[in-house]
C-alpha positions as CSV (number, residue, x, y, z in Angstrom):
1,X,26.4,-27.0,-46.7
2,X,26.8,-23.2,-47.4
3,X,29.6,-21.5,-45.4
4,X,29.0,-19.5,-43.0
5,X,29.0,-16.0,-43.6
6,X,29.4,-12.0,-41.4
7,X,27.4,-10.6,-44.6
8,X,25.2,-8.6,-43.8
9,X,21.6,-9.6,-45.5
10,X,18.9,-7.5,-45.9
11,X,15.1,-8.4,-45.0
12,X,11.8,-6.7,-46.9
13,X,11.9,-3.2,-44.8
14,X,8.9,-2.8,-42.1
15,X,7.5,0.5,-43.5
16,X,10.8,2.5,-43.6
17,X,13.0,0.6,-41.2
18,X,15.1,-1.3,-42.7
19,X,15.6,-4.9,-41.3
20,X,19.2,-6.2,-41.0
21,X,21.0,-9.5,-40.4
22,X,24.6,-11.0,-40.6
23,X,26.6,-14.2,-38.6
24,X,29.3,-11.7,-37.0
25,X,28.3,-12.1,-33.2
26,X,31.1,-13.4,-31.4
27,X,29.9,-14.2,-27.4
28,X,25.9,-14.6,-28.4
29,X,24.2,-18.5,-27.7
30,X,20.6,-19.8,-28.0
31,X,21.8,-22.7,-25.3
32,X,22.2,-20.6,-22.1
33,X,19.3,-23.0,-20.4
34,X,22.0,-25.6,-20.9
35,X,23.5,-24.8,-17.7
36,X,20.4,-26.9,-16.3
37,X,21.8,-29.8,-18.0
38,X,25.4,-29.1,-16.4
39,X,24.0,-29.1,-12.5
40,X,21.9,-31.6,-13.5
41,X,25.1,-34.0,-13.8
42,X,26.6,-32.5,-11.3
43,X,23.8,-33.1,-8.5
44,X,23.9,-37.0,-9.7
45,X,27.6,-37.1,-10.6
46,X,26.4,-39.0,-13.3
47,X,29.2,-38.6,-16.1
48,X,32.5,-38.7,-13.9
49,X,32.5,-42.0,-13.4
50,X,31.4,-42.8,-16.4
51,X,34.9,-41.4,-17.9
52,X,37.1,-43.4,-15.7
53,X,35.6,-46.7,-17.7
54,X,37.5,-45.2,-20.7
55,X,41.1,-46.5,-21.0
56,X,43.1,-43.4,-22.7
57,X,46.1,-44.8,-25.1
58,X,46.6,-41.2,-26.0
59,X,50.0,-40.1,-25.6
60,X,49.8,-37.5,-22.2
61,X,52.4,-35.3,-24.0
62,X,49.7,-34.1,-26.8
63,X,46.5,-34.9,-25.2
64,X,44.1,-31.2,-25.3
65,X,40.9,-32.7,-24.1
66,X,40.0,-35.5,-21.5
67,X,37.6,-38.3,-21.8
68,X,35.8,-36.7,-19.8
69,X,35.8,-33.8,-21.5
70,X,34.6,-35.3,-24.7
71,X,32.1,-37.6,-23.0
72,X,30.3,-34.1,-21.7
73,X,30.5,-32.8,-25.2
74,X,28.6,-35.4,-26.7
75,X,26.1,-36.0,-23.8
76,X,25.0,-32.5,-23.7
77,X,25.2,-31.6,-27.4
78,X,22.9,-34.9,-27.7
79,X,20.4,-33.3,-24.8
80,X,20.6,-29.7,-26.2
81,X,19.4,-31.1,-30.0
82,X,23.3,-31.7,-32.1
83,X,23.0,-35.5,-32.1
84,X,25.7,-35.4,-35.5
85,X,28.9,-34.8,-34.8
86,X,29.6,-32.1,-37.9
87,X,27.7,-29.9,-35.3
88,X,30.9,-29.6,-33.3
89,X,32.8,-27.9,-35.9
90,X,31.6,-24.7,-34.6
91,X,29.9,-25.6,-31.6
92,X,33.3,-26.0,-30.2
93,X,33.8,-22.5,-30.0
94,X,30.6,-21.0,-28.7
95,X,31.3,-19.8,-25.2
96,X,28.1,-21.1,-23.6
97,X,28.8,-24.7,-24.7
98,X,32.2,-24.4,-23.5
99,X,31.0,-23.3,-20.2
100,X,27.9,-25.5,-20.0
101,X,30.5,-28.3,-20.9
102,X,32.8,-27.2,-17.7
103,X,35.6,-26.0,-20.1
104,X,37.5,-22.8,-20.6
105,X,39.0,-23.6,-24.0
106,X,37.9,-25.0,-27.1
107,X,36.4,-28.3,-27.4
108,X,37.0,-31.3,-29.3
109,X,36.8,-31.3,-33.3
110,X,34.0,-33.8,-34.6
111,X,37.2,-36.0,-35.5
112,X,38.7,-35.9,-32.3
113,X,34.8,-36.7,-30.8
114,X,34.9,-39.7,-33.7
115,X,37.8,-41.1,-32.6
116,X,36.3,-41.2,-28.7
117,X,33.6,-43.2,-29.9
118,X,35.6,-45.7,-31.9
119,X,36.9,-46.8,-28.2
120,X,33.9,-48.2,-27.5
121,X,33.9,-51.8,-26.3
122,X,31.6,-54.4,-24.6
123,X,33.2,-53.4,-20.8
124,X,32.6,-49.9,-21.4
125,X,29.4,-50.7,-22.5
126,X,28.3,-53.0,-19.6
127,X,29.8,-50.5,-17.4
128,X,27.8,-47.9,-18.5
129,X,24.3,-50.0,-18.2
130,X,26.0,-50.4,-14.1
131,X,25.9,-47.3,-13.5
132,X,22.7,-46.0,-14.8
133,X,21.1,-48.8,-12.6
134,X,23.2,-47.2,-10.0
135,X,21.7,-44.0,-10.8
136,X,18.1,-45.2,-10.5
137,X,18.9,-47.1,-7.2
138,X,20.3,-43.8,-5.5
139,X,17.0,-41.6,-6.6
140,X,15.2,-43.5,-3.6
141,X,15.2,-41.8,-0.6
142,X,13.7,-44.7,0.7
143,X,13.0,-48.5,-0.3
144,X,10.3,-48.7,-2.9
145,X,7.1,-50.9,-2.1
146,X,7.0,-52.0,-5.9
147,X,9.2,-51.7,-9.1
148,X,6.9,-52.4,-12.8
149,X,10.2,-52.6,-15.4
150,X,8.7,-52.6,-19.1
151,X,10.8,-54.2,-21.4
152,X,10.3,-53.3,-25.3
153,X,12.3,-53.4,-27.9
154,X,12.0,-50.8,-30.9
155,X,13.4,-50.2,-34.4
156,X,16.8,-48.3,-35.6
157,X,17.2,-48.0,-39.4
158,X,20.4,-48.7,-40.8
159,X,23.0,-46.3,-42.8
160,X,24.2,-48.5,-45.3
161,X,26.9,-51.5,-45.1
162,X,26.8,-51.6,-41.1
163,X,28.5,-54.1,-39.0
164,X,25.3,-56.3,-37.6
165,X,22.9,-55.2,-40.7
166,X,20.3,-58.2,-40.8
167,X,16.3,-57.3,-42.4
168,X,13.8,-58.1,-40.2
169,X,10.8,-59.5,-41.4
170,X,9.0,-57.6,-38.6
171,X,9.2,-54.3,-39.5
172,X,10.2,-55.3,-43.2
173,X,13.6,-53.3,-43.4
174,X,17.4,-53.4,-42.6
175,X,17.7,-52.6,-38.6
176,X,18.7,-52.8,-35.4
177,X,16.2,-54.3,-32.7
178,X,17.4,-52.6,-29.3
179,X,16.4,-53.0,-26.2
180,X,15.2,-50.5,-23.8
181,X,13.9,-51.3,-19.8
182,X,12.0,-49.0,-18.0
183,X,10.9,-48.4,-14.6
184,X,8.0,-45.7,-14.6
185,X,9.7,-42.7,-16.7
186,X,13.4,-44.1,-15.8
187,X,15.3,-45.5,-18.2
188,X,17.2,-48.6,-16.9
189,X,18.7,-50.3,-19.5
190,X,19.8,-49.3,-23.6
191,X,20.9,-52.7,-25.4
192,X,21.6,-52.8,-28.8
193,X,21.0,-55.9,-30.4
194,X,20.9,-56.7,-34.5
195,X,17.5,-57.8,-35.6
196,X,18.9,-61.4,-36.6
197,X,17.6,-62.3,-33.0
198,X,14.2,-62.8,-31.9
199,X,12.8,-59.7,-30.1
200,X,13.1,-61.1,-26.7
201,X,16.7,-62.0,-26.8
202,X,19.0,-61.7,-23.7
203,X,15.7,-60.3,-21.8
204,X,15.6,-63.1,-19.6
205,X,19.1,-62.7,-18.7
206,X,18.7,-58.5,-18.2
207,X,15.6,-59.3,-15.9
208,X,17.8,-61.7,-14.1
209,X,20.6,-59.4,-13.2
210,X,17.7,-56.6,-12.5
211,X,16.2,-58.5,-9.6
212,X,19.0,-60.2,-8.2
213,X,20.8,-56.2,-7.7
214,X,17.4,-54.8,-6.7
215,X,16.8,-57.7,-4.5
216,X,20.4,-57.0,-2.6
217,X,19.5,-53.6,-2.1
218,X,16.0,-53.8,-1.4
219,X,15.2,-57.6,-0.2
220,X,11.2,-56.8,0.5
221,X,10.8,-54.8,-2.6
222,X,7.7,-56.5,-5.4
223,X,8.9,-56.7,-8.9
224,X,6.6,-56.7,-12.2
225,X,8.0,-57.6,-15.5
226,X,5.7,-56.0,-18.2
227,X,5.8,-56.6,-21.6
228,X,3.8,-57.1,-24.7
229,X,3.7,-60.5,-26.5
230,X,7.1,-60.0,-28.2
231,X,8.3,-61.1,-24.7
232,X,5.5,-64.3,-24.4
233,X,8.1,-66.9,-23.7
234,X,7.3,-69.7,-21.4
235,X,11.0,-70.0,-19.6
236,X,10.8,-66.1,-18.9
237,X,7.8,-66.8,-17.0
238,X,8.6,-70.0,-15.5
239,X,11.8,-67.9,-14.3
240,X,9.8,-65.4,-12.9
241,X,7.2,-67.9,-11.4
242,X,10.4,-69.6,-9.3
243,X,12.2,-66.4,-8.5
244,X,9.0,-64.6,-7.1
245,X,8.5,-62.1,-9.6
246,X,5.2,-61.0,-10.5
247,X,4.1,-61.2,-14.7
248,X,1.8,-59.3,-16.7
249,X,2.6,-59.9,-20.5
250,X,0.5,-60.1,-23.3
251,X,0.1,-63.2,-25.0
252,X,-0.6,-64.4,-28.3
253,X,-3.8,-65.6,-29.5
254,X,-4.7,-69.0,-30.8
255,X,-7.9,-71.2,-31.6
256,X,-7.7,-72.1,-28.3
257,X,-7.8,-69.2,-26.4
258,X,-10.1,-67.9,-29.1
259,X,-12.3,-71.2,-28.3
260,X,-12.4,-70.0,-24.6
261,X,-13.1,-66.7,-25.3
262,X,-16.1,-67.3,-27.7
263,X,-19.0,-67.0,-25.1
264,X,-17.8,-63.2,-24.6
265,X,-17.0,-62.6,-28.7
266,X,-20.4,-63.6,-29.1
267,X,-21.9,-61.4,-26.6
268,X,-20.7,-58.2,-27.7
269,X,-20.5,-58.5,-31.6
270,X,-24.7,-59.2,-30.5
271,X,-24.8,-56.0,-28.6
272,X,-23.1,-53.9,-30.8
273,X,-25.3,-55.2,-33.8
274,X,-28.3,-53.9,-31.8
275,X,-26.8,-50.5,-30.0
276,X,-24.2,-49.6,-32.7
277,X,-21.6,-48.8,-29.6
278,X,-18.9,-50.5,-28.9
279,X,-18.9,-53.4,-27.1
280,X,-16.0,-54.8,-24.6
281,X,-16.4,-57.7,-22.2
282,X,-13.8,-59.6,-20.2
283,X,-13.0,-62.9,-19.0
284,X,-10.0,-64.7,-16.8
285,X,-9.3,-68.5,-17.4
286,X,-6.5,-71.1,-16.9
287,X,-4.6,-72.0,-19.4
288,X,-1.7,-74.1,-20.7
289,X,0.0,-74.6,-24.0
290,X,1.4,-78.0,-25.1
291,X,5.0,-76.9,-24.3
292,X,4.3,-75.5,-20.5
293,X,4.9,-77.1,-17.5
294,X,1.9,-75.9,-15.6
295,X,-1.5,-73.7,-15.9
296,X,-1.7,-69.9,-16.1
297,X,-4.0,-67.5,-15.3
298,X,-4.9,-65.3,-19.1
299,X,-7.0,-62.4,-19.0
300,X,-9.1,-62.5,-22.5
301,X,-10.5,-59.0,-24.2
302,X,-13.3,-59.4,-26.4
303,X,-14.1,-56.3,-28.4
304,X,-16.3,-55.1,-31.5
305,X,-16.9,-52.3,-32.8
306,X,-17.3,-50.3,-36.6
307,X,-14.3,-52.3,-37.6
308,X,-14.9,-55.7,-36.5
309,X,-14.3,-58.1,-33.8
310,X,-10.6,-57.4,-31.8
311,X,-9.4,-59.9,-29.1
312,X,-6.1,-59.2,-27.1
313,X,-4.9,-61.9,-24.6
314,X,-2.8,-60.9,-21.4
315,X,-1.0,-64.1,-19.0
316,X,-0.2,-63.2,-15.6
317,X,0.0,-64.0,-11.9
318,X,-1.5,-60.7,-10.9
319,X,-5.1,-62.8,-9.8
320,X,-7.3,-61.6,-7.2
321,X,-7.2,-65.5,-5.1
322,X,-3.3,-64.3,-4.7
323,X,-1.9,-62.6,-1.2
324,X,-1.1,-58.9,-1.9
325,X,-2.8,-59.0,-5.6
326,X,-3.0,-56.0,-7.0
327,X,-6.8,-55.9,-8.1
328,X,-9.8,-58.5,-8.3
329,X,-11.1,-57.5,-11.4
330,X,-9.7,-58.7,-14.9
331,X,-10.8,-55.4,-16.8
332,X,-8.9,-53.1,-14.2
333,X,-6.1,-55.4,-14.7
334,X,-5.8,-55.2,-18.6
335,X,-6.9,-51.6,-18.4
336,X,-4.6,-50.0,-15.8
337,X,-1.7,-52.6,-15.1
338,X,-1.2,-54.0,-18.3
339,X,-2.4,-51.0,-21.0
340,X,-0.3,-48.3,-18.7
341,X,2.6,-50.1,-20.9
342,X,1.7,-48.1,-23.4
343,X,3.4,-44.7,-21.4
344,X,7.1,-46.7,-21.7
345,X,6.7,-46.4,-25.8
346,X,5.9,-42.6,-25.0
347,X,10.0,-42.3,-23.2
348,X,11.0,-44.6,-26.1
349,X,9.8,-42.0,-28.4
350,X,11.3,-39.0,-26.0
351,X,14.6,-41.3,-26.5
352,X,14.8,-41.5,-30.2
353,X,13.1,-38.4,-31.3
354,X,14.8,-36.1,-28.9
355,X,17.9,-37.9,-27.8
356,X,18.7,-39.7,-31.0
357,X,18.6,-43.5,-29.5
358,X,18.4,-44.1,-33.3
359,X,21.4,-42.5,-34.8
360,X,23.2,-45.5,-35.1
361,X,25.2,-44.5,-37.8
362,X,28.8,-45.9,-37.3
363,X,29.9,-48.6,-38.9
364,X,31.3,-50.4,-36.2
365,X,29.0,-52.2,-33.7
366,X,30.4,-51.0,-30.4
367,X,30.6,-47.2,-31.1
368,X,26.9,-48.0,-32.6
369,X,26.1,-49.0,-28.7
370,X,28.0,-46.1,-26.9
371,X,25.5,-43.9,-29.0
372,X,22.6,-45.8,-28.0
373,X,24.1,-45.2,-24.4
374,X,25.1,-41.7,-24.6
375,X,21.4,-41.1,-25.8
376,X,20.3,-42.7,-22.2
377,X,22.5,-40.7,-20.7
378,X,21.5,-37.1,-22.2
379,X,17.9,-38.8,-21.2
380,X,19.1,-39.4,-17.6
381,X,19.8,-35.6,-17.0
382,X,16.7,-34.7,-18.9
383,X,14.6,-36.6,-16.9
384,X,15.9,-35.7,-13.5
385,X,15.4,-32.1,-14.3
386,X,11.7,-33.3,-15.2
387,X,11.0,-35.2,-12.0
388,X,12.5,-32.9,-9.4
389,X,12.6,-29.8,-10.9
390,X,9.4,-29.1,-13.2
391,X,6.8,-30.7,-10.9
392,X,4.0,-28.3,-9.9
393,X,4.8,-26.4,-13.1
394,X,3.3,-26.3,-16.8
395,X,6.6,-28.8,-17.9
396,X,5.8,-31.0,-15.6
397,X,4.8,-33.5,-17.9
398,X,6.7,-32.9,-21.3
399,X,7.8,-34.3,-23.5
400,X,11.9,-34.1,-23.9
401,X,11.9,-31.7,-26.8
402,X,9.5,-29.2,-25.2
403,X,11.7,-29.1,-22.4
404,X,14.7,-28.6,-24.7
405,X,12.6,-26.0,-26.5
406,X,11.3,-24.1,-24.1
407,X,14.1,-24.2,-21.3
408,X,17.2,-24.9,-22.4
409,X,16.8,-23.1,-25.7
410,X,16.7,-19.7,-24.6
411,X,19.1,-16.6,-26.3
412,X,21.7,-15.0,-24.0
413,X,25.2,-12.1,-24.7
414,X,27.6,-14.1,-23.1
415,X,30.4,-12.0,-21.5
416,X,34.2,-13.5,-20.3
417,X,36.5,-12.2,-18.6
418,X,39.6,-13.6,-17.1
419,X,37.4,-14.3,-13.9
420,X,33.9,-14.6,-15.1
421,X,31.9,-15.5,-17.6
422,X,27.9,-13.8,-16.9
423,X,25.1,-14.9,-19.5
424,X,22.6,-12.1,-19.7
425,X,19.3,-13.0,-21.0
426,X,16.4,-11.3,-21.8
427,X,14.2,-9.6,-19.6
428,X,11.1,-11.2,-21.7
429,X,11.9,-14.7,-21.4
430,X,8.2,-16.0,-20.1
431,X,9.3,-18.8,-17.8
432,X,11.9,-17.3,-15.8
433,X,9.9,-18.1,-12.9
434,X,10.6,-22.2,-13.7
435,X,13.8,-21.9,-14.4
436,X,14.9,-20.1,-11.7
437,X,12.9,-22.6,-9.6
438,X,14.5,-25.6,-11.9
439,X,18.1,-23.6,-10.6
440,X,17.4,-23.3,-6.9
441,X,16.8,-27.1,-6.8
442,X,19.4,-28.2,-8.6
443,X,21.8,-25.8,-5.7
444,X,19.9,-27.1,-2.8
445,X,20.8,-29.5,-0.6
């Protein structure tokens, strides 16, 4: 990396004005919108608490910056775009970052921010996973009538000789298989896991503790577990079956199912042969392998288009004969209960393309699991500023880099004195109408 220079460089003149640049600005950021992310914590008092599951073996005498301290460095550097640690080496001593950070001084050193993450351990990390369902409990105002979590698990690459490196056969590399539970566009629950285990380890146990805390706050409350087939096991849904928790999972196929399906794979590979259109038909029967205990309902897809014939299968106890069911019609089912899944891989790709779930890149296992926390935590003040501050505007629905982008991102002249510090930014900013609206929120109440 070149160093960083106050030479001035000169661009191609426009006409015959010369253009002009150097790196001698002193009080200048392009993260003034990161104050969002500071009120943001502050309305949830998300990261306090947090800090106080840290035990600090630091000697008082010498200590220049608090857990907590650190644990908002890294948080909002994460949310603002510096998920590598190097980044601190001079972000420490931008003014903005120091303010948006709740610190007059300068921050820690990307050593000093190493060493915090090497405390990592499995209480701290349990902890944290408390309190973020803690977090989602106290965003209802009032009891909800139903909760859908969506459990998936996804892929983090591995740098190099990492405590827990295994190659999965899966996705045919050296990885981590984390977990990551989601309740509509509310992260619940970031597990890392090595990909030695099969893909649905230690879900049944997560959706377990889930129910039985949402069930003590919210006795009346229906629960759906959602997943796709990676999550087809038949104790998970015999669980769920005696603990009156609704299932929609998919399920894998086999000649049986496909046996029971073949009136309908018939049907539309002979329509699409005459039309040339694709074809889908549906069908609901009971089933049960050799290793369960009882029948299921299955939802079968037949469909065939310019490709070939494609069959999906979907078990569940969402069926129109039941109290309460949700819908009386198998294609409604698949198509808006079961495919609306597919929205939680959109916030698993906000979480590691924008928060960095996947820099995993210690080589210790439990710092590797703070980061995968930290990233849910940076994606916890994201999100709330999405929800209750961007509705009814144009970011409403963005993803967590265009927020970044076009919010927090924005250039300011920082000014300090000995009692204030005032950001001035420009006059041409085009959505100072949502961030001021994104501000007023985050004050209220």
């Amino acid at each position: 990396m070149s160093k960083i220079t106050s030479k001035k460089i000169q661009f191609p003149a426009l006409k015959n004005h010369k253009i002009t640049f150097d790196f001698s600005g002193d009080h200048i950021s392009s993260d003034a919108g990161g104050l969002l992310l500071r009120e943001s914590d502050r309305k949830l008092n998300l990261l306090a608490p947090i800090a106080k599951l840290f035990s600090d073996n630091r000697d008082s005498s010498k200590i220049i910056h608090s857990i907590e301290t650190m644990l908002r460095q890294r948080v909002f550097g994460i949310a603002l775009g510096y998920d590598d640690l190097n980044d601190h080496n001079t972000l420490r001593n931008d003014v903005a970052f120091q303010t948006i950070v709740s610190s007059n001084n300068e921050l820690a050193s990307s050593p000093t921010l190493c060493r915090f993450e090497n405390t990592a351990n499995r209480e701290i990390a349990v902890g944290i996973n408390k309190l973020m369902i803690e977090n989602f409990i106290a965003s209802f105002k009032e009891a909800p009538e139903e909760l859908i979590l969506d459990f998936d698990a996804t892929e983090n690459p591995i740098y190099g000789e990492q405590e827990g490196k295994y190659y999965n056969g899966f996705y045919r590399s050296n990885c981590f298989l984390p977990l990551h539970i989601y309740c509509g566009k509310q992260i619940l629950i970031s597990y890392l896991r090595t990909s030695k285990k099969d893909g649905a380890h230690h879900s049944w146990a997560i959706l377990s503790l889930l129910v039985k805390r949402f069930r003590q706050v919210w006795p009346n409350v229906k629960i759906i577990f959602r997943a796709d087939c990676g999550f087809y096991r038949h104790k998970t849904l015999s669980w769920c079956e005696r603990n009156n928790v609704d299932y929609i999972v998919g399920a894998v196929g086999n000649p049986r199912l496909l046996t029971l399906l073949k009136p309908q794979i018939n049907r539309v590979k002979r329509n699409f042969e005459e039309t040339k259109i694709k074809q889908r038909e549906f069908a609901r029967f009971m089933y049960a392998a050799e290793t369960w205990t009882t029948e299921r309902y299955v939802i079968g897809k037949a469909e065939h288009n310019e490709n070939g014939s494609n069959q999906r299968f979907v078990v569940t106890t969402l069926n129109w004969e039941a109290p309460g069911a949700l819908s009386d019609d198998s294609q409604e089912l698949y198509d808006s209960i079961y495919c609306a899944r597919g929205d939680m891989e959109n916030r698993i790709k906000d979480s590691k393309l924008d928060v960095a779930s996947g820099r995993t890149s210690c080589h210790d296992w439990w710092p590797n699991q703070l980061r995968v926390l930290l990233s849910a935590l940076a994606y916890i003040l994201i999100d709330y500023i999405r929800r209750c501050c961007l509705t009814e505007t144009e970011l409403a629905s963005a993803q967590m880099g265009t927020i970044r982008l076009k919010l927090f991102k924005i250039g300011a002249v920082i000014t300090k004195t000995a009692k204030r510090t005032h950001f001035q930014l420009s006059r041409y900013f085009p959505l100072q109408i949502v961030f001021i609206r994104a501000f007023e929120i985050l004050f209220s109440g």
